[in-house]
C-alpha positions as CSV (number, residue, x, y, z in Angstrom):
1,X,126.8,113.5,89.0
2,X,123.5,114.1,88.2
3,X,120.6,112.1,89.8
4,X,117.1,111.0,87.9
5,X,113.9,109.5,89.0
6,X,112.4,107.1,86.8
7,X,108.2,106.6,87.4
8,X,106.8,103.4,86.5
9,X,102.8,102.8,86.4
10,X,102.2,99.6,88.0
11,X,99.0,99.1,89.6
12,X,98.9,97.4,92.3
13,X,102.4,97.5,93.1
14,X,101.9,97.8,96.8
15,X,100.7,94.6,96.5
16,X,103.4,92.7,95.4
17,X,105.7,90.5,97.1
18,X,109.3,91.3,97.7
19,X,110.3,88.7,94.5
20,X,108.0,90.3,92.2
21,X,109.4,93.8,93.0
22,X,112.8,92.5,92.5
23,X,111.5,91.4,89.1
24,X,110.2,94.6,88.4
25,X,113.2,96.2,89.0
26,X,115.6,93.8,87.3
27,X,113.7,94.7,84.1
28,X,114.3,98.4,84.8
29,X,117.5,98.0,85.1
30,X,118.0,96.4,82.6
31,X,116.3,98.9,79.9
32,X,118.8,101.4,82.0
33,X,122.0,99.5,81.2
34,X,121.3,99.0,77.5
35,X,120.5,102.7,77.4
36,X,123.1,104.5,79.0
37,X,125.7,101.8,80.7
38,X,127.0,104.1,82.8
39,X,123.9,105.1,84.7
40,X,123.9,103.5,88.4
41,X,120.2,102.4,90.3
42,X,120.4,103.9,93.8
43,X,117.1,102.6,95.3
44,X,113.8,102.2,94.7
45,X,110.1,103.4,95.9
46,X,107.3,101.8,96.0
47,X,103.6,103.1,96.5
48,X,99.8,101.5,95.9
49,X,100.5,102.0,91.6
50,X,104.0,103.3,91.0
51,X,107.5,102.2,91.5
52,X,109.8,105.0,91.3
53,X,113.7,103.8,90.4
């Protein structure tokens, strides 16, 4: 199965607290499941202006 990185600009994501990553990453996934359903998030990274998904 093949596996893709998604990078998302975000300054200041280093910064945020654990429940405004989780925030950030509930919208990502759900742009990913409108788009292609079948695409599955593994885990996520986080550095001082990017979350990678």
């Amino acid at each position: 199965m093949p596996k893709y990185v998604i990078e998302r600009e975000n300054p200041g994501a280093g910064s945020l607290t654990a429940e405004q990553l989780k925030g950030v990453s509930q919208t990502s996934c759900g742009v990913l499941s409108t788009m292609r359903p079948q695409i599955q998030w593994v885990h996520s990274y986080v550095t001082a202006d990017k979350v990678y998904f």
